[in-house]
LUMRO-989549 format. One record per residue: x, y, z of N, C-alpha, C, O, CB in turn; residue number from 1. Coordinates in pm, whole numbers. Glycine has a CB too. Example, Ala and Ser with C-alpha at 12.3 -4.5 7.8 and 13.67 -1.06 7.14 Angstrom:
// residues 2
(pt (1319, -569, 780), (1230, -450, 780), (1320, -330, 780), (1424, -332, 846), (1131, -447, 905), 1)
(pt (1285, -225, 708), (1367, -106, 714), (1290, 3, 787), (1341, 114, 804), (1408, -60, 572), 2)
This chain:
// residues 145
(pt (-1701, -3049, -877), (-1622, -2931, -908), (-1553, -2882, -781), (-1611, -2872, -673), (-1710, -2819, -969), 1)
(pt (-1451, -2860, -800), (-1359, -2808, -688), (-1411, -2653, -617), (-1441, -2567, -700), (-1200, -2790, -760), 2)
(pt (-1419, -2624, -503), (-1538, -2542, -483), (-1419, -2412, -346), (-1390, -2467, -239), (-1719, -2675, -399), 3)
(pt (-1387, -2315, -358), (-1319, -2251, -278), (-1410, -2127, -232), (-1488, -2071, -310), (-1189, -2221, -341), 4)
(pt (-1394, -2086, -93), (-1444, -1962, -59), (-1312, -1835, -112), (-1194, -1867, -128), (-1482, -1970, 122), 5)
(pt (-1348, -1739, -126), (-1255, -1665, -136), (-1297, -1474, -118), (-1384, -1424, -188), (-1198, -1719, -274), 6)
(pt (-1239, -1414, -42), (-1266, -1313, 32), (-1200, -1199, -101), (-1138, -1219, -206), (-1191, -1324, 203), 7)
(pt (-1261, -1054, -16), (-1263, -915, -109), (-1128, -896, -94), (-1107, -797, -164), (-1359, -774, -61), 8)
(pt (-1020, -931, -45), (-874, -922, -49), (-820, -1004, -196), (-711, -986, -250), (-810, -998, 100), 9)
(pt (-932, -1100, -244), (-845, -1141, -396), (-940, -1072, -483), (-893, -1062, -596), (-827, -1331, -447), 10)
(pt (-1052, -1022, -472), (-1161, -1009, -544), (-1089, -879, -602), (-1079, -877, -725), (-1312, -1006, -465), 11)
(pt (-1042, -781, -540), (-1005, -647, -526), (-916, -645, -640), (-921, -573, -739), (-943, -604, -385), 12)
(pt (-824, -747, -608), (-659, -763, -710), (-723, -772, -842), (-640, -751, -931), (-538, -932, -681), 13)
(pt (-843, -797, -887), (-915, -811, -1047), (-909, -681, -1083), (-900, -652, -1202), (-1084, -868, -1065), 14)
(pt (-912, -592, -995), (-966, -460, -1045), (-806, -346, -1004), (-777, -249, -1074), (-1148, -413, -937), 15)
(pt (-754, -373, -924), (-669, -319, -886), (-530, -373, -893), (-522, -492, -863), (-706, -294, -789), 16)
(pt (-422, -315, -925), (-273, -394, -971), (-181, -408, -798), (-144, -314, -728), (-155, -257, -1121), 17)
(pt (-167, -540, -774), (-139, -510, -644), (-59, -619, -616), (-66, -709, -700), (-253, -490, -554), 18)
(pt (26, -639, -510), (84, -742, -521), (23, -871, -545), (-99, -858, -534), (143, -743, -435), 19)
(pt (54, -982, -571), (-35, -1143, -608), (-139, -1054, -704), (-234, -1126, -735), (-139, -1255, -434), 20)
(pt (-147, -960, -745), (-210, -982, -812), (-249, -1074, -957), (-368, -1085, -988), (-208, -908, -801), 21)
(pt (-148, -1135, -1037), (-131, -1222, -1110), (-157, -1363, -1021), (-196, -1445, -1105), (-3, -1196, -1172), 22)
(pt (-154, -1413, -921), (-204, -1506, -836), (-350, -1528, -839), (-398, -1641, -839), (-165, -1474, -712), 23)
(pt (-436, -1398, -842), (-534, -1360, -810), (-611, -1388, -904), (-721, -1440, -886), (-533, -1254, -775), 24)
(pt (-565, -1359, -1017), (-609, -1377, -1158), (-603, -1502, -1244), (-637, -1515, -1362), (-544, -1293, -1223), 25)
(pt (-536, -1619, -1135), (-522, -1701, -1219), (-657, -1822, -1099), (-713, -1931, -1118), (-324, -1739, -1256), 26)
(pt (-656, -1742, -1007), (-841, -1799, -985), (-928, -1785, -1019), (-1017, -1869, -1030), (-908, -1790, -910), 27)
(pt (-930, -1600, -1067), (-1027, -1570, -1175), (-1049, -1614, -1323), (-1158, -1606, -1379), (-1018, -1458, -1186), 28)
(pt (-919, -1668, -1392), (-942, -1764, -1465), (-993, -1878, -1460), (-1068, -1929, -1543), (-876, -1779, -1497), 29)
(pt (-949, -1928, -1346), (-998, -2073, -1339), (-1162, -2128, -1331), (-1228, -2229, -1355), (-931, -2121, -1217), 30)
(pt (-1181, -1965, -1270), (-1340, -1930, -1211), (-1424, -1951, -1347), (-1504, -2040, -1374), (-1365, -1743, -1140), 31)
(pt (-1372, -1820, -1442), (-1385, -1792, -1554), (-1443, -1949, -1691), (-1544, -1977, -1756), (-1236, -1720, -1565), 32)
(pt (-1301, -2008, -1669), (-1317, -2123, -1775), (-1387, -2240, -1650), (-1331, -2349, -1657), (-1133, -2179, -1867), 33)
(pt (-1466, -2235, -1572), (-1553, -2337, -1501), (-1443, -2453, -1461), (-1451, -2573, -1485), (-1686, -2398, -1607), 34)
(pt (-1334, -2382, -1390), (-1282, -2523, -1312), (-1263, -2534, -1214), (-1185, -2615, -1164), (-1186, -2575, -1333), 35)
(pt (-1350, -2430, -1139), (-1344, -2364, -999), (-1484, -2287, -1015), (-1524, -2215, -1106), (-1197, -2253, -968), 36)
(pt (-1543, -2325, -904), (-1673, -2234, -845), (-1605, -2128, -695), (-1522, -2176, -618), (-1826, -2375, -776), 37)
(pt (-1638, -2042, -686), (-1630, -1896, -602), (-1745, -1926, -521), (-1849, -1948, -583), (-1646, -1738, -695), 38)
(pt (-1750, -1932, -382), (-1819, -1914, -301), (-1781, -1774, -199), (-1690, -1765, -117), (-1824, -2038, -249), 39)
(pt (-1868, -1689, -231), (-1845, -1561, -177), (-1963, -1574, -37), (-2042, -1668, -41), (-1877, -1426, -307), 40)
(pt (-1969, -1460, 101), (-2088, -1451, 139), (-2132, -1275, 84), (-2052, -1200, 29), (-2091, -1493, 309), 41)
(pt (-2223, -1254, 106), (-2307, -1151, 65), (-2217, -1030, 44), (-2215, -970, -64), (-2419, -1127, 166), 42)
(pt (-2122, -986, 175), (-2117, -910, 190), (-1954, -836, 123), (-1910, -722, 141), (-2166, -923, 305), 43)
(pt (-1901, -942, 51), (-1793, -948, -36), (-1819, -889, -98), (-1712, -862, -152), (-1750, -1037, -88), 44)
(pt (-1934, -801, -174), (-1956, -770, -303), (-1935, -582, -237), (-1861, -511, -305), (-2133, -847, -384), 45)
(pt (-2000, -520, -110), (-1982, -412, -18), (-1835, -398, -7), (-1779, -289, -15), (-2052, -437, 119), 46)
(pt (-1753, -542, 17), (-1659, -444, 68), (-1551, -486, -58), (-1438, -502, -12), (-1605, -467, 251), 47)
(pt (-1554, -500, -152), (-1485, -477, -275), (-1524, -326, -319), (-1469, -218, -337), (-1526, -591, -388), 48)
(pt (-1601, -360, -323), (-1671, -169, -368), (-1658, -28, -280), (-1672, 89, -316), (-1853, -169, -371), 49)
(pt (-1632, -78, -171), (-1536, -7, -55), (-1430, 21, -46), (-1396, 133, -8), (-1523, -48, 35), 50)
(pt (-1339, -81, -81), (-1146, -110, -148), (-1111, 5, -251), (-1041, 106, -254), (-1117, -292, -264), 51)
(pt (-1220, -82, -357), (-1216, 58, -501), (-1236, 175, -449), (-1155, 266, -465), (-1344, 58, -631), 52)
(pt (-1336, 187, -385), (-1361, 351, -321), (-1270, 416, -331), (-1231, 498, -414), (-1391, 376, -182), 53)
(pt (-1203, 342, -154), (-1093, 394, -87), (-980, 415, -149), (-903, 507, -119), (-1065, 328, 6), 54)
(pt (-962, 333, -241), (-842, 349, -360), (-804, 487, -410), (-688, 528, -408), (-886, 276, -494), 55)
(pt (-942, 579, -470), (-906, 702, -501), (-878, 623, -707), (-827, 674, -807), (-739, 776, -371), 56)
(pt (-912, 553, -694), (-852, 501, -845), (-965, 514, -958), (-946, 532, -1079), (-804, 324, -841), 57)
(pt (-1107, 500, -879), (-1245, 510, -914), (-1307, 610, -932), (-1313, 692, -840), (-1310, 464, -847), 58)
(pt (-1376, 637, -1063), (-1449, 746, -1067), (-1659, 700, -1014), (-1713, 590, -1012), (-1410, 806, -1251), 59)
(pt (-1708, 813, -987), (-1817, 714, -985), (-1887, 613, -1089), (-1938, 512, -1040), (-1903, 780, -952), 60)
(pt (-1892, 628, -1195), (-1929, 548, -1296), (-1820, 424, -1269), (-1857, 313, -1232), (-1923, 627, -1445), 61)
(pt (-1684, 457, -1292), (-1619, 371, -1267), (-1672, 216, -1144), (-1678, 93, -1158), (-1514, 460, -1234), 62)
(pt (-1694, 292, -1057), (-1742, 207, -944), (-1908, 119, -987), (-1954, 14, -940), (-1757, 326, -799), 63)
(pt (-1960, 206, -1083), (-2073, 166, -1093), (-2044, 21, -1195), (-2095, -88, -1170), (-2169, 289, -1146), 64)
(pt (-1979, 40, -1277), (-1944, -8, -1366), (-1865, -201, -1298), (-1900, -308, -1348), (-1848, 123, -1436), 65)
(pt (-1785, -191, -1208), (-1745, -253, -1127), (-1832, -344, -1023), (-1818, -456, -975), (-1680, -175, -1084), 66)
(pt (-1911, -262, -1014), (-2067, -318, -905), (-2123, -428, -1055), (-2124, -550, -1039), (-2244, -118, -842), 67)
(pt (-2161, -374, -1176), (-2220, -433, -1213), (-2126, -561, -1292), (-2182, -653, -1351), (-2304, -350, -1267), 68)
(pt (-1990, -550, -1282), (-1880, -670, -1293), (-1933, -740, -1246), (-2007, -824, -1299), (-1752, -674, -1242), 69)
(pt (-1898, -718, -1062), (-1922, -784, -1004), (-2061, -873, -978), (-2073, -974, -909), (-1879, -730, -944), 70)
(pt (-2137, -821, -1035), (-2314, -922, -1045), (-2298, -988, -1141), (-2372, -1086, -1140), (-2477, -844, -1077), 71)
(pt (-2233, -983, -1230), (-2228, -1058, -1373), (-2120, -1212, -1343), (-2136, -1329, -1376), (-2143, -928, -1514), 72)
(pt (-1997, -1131, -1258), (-1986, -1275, -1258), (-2004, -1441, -1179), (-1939, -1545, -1186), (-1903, -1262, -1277), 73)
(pt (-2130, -1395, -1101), (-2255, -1527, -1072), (-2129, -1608, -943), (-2107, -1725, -913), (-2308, -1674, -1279), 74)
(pt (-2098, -1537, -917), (-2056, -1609, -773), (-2149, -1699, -712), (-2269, -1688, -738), (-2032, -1507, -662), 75)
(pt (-2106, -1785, -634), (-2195, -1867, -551), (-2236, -1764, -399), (-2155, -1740, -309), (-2101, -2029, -513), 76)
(pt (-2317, -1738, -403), (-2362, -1589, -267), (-2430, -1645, -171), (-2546, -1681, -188), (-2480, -1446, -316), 77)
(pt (-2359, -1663, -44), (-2439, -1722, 63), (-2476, -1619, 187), (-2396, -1547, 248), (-2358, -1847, 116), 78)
(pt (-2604, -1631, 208), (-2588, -1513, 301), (-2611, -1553, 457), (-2713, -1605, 502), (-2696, -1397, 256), 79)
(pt (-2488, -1514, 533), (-2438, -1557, 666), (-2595, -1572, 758), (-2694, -1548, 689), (-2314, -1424, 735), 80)
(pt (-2616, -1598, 862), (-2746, -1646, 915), (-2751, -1780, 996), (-2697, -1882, 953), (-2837, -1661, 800), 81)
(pt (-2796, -1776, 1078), (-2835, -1899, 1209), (-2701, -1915, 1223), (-2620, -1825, 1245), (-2931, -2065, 1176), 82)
(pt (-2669, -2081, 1204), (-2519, -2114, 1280), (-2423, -2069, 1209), (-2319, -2085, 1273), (-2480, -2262, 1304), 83)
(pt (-2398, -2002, 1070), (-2320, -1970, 1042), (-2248, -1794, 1089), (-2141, -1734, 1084), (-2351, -2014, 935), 84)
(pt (-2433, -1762, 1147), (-2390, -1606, 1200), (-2325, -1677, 1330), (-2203, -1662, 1323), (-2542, -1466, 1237), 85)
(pt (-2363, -1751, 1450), (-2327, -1790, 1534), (-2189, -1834, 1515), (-2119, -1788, 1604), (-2408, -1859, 1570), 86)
(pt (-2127, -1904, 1433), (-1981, -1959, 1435), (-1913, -1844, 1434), (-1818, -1822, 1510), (-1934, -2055, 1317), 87)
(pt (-1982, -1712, 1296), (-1919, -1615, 1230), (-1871, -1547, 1382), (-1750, -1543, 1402), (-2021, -1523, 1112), 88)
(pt (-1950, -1500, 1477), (-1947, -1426, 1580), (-1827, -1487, 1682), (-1762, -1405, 1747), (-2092, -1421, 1637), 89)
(pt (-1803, -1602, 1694), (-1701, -1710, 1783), (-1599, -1649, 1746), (-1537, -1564, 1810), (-1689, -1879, 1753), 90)
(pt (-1571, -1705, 1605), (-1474, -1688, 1543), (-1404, -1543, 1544), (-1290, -1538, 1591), (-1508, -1731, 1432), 91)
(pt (-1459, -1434, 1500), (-1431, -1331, 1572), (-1394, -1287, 1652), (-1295, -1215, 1635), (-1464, -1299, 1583), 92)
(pt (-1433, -1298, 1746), (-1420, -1283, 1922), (-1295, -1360, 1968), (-1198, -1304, 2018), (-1563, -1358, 2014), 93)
(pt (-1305, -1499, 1947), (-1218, -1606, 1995), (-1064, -1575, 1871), (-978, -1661, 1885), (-1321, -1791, 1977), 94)
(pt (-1044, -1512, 1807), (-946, -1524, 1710), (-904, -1341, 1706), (-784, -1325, 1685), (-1017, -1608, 1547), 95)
(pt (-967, -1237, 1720), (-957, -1135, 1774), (-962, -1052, 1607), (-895, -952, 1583), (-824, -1130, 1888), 96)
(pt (-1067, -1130, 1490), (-1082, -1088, 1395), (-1211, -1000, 1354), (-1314, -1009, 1420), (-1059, -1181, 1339), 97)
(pt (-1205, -935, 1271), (-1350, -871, 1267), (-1456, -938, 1214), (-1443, -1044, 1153), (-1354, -756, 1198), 98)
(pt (-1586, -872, 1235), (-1660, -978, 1177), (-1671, -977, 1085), (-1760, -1057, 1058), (-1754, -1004, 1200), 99)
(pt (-1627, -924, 985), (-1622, -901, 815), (-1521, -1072, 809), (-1556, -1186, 776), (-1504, -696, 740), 100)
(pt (-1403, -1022, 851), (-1298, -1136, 804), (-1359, -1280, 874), (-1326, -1381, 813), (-1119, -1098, 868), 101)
(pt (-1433, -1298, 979), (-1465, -1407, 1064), (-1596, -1431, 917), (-1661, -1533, 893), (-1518, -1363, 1271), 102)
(pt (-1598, -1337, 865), (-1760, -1430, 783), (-1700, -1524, 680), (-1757, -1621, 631), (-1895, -1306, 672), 103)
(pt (-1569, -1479, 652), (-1552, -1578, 517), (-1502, -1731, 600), (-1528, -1849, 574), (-1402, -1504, 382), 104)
(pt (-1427, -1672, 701), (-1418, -1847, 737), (-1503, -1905, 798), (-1514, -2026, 780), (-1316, -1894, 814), 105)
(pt (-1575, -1849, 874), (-1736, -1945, 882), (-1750, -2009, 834), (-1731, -2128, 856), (-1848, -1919, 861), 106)
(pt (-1818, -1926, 692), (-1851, -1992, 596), (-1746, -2122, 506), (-1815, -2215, 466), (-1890, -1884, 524), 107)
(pt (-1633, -2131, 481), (-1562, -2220, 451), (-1556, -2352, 567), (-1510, -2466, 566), (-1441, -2150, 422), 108)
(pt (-1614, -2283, 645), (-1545, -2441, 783), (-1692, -2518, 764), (-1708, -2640, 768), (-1506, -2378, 1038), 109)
(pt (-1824, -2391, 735), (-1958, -2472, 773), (-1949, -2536, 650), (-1959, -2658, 662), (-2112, -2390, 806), 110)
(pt (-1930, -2488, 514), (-1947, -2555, 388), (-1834, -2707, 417), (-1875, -2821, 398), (-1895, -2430, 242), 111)
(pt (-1744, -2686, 447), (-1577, -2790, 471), (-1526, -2721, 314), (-1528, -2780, 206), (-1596, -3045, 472), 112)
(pt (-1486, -2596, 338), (-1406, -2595, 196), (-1315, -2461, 209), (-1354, -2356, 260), (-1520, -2586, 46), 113)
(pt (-1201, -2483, 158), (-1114, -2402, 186), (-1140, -2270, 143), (-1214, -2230, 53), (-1009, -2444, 145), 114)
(pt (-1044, -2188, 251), (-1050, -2056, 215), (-960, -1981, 214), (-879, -1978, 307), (-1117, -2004, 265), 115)
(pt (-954, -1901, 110), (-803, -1829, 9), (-837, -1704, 37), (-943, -1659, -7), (-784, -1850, -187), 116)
(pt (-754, -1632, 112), (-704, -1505, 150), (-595, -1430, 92), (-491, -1495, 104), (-675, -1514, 261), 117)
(pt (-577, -1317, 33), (-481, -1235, 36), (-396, -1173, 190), (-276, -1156, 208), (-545, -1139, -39), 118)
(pt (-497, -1152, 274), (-450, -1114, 388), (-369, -1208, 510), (-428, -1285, 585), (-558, -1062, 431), 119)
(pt (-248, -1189, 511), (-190, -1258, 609), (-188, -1248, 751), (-125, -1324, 825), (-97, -1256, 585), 120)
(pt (-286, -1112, 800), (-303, -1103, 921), (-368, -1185, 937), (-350, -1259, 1033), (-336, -1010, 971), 121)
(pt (-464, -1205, 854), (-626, -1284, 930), (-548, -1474, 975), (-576, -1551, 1066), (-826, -1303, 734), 122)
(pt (-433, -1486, 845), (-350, -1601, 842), (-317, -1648, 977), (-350, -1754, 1029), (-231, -1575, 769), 123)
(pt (-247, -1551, 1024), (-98, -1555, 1100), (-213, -1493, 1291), (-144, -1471, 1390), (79, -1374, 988), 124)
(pt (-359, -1480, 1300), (-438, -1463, 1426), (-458, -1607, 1425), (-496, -1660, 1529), (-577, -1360, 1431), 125)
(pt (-436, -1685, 1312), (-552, -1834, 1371), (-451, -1963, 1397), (-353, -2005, 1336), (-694, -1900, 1216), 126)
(pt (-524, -2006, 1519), (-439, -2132, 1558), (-381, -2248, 1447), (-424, -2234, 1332), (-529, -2209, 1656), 127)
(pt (-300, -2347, 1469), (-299, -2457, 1390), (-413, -2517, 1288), (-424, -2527, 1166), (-274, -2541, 1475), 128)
(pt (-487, -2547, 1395), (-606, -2625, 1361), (-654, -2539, 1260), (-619, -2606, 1163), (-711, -2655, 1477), 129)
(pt (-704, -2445, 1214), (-741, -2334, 1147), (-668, -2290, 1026), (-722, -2276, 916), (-740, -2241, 1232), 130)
(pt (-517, -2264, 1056), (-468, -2270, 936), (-455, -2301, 825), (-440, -2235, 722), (-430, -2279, 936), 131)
(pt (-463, -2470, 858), (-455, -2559, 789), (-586, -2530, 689), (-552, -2507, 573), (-443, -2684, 870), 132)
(pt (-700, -2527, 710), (-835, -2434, 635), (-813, -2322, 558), (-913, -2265, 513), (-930, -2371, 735), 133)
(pt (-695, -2275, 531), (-660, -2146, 515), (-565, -2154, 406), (-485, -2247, 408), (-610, -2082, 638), 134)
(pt (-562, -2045, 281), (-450, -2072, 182), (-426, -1956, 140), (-499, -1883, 74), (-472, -2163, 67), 135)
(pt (-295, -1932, 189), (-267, -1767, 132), (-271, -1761, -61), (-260, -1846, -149), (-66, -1710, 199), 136)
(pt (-287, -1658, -58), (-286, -1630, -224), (-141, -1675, -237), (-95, -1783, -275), (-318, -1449, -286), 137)
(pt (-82, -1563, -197), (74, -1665, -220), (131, -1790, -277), (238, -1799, -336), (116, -1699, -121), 138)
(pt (24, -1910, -248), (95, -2000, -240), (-68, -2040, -270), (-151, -2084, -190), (206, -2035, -118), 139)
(pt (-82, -2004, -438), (-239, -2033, -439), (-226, -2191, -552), (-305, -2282, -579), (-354, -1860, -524), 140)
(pt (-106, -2165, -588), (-51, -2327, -714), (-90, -2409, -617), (-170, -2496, -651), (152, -2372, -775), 141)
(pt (-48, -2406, -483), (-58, -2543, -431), (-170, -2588, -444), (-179, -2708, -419), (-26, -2562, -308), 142)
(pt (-284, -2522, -481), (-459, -2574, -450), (-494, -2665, -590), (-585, -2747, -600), (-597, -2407, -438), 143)
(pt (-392, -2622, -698), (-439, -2646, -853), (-315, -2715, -885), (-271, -2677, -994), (-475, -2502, -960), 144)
(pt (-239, -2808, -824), (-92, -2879, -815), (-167, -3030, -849), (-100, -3132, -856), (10, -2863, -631), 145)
């Protein structure tokens, strides 16, 4: 099964109308009808529920309601630790990203499997070599071409 990491910048667009968001949704389909597995790390699930927060769009139930979306739909959940905290921390530092955004590509470089971002900053900090690991939502057909 074709296996992608994918960060709280697409996770968010499920719940919120935003640009790509129709991009966004057509991973969550794919997720959905099993032709694609979601590899999230732990802490994807915090900062989606942080996004909504901050949104102002959420009531509390609302959010609660959303938390428990989000458990239902059985992501693959890895939780960062030994060399992957160690890469996570490099990566960070050496790329001038936070360690929130350094956890999802960790994790995609330690697994070898790509990783799909909404955010083009995190894109447009990483060298060549790196990029190439990297797939903006934008241009998310190319993965399912």
């Amino acid at each position: 099964m074709f296996e992608i990491v994918v960060d709280a910048s697409i996770v968010v667009k499920w719940f919120i109308e935003e640009r790509h968001s129709n991009k966004a949704n057509i991973i969550r389909e794919k997720y959905i009808n099993g032709d694609i597995e979601l590899i999230v790390p732990s802490l994807m699930y915090f900062e989606v529920l942080n996004a909504l927060k901050y949104s102002k769009l959420f009531e509390l139930s609302e959010l609660d309601d959303a938390a428990e979306s989000l458990e239902k739909y059985g992501f693959n959940t890895v939780t960062i630790k030994k060399n992957l905290r160690k890469n996570m921390i490099k990566i960070a530092v050496d790329h001038k990203l936070s360690i929130y955004d350094a956890s999802y590509l960790a994790l995609s470089l330690g697994l070898g499997k790509i990783f799909c971002t909404a955010d083009e900053k995190i894109i447009n900090k990483l060298p060549e070599r790196l990029k190439i690991k990297v797939k903006s939502l934008k241009n998310i057909e190319e993965l399912f071409s």
